[in-house]
C-alpha positions as CSV (number, residue, x, y, z in Angstrom):
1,X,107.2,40.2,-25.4
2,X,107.4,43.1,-22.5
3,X,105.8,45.4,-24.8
4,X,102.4,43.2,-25.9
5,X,102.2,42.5,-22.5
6,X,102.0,46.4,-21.2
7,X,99.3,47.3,-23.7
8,X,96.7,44.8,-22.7
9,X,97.4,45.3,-19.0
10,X,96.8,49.2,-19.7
11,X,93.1,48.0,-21.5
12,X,92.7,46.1,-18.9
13,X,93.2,48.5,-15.9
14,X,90.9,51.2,-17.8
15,X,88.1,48.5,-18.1
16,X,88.2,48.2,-14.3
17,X,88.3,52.0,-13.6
18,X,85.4,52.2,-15.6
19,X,83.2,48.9,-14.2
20,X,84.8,49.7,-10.2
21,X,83.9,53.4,-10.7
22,X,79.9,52.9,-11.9
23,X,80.7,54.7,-15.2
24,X,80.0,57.8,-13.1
25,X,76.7,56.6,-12.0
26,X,75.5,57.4,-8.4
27,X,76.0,54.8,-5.7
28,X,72.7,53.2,-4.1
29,X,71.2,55.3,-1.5
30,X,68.9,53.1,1.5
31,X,65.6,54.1,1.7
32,X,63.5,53.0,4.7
33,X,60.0,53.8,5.8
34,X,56.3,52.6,6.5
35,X,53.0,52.0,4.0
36,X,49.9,52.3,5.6
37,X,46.0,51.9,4.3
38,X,43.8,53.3,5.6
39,X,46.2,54.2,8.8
40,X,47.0,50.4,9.1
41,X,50.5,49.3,8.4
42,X,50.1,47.3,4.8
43,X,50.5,44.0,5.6
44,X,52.2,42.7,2.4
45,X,53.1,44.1,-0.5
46,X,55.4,46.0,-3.2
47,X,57.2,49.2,-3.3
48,X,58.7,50.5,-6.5
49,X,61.1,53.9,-6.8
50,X,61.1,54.8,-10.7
51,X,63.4,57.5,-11.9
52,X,61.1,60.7,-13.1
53,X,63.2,60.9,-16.2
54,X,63.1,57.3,-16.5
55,X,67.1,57.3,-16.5
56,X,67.8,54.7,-14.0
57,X,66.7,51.3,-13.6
58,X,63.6,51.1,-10.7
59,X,64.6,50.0,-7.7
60,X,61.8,48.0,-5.7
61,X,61.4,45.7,-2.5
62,X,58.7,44.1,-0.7
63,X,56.9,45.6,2.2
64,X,56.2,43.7,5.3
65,X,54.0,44.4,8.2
66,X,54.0,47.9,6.4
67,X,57.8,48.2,6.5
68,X,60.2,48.2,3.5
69,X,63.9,48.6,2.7
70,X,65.4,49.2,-0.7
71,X,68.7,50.3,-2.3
72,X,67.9,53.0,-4.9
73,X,70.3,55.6,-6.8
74,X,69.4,59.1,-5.6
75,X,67.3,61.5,-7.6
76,X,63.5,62.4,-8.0
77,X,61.7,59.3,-8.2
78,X,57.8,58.3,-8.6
79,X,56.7,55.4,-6.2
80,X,54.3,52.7,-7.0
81,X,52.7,50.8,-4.4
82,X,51.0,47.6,-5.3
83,X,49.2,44.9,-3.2
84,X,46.4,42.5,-3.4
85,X,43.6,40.3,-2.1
86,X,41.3,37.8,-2.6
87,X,39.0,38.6,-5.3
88,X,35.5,39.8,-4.3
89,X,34.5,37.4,-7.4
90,X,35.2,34.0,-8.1
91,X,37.6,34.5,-11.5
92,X,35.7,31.6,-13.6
93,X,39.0,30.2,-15.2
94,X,41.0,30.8,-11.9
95,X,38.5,29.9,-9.6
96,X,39.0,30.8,-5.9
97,X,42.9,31.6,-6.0
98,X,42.2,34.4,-8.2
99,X,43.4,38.1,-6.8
100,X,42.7,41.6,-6.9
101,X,44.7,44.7,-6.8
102,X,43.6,46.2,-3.3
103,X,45.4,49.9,-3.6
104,X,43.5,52.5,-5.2
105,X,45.4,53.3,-8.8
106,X,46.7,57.3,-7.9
107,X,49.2,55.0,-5.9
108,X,50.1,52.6,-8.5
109,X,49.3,52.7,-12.3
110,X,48.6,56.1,-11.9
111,X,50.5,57.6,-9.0
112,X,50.7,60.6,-7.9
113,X,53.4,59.3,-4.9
114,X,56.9,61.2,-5.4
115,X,60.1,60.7,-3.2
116,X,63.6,62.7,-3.6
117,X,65.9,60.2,-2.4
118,X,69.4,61.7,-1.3
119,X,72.5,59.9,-1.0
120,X,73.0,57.7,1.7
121,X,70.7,57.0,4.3
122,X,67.0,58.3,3.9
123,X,64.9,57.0,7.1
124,X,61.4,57.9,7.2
125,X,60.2,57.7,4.0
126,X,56.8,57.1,4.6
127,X,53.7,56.6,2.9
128,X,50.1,56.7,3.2
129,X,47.7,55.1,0.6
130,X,43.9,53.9,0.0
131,X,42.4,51.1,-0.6
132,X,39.8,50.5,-3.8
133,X,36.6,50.0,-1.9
């Protein structure tokens, strides 16, 4: 009985290695900073950090009074910043709740925004967008 007993322990103990240990994977690094438009602080909206290589899952997080905070795993990464308003035009199937994408697209669809994020801590990771007029 001792001897079943040993081999599924040892299967076991190298699952955990493996799931405690990330697979090798880097551990989340914090990223903090501000979003402004048009040298405001964003009032609300969406931060995304996607991998360049597209390697790693995104990591994203809302933005607040132009502030954000997110856990991302380190590397180069492209940012995306999204928000919206009211639209200018009543949508006719949605009527007044409808809403617009406010940030111009070289900061979202199409951005141009990079970060390096480092492991750890990374304060200061600002960012300054504009808004589609």
């Amino acid at each position: 009985m001792a001897t079943r007993v040993f081999p599924a322990l040892a299967v076991a103990g190298a699952v955990f290695v493996l799931v405690a240990g990330g697979c090798g994977g880097d551990a989340p690094a914090e990223v903090r900073g501000v979003v402004r438009i048009d040298g405001q602080p964003l009032r609300d909206g969406e931060i995304i950090f996607e991998a360049v290589d597209g390697a790693t899952t995104p990591g994203a997080g809302p933005i607040k009074d132009g502030r954000y905070e997110v856990r991302v795993t380190p590397g180069p990464k492209k940012v995306r910043i999204t928000a919206s308003r009211p639209a200018r035009k009543a949508d006719p199937v949605m009527g007044a709740a409808a809403r617009e994408q406010m940030i111009a697209k070289e900061f979202n669809k199409q951005t141009r925004l990079t970060a390096e994020i480092k492991p750890g801590k990374n304060e200061g990771v600002d960012f300054d967008v504009n808004p589609i007029p």
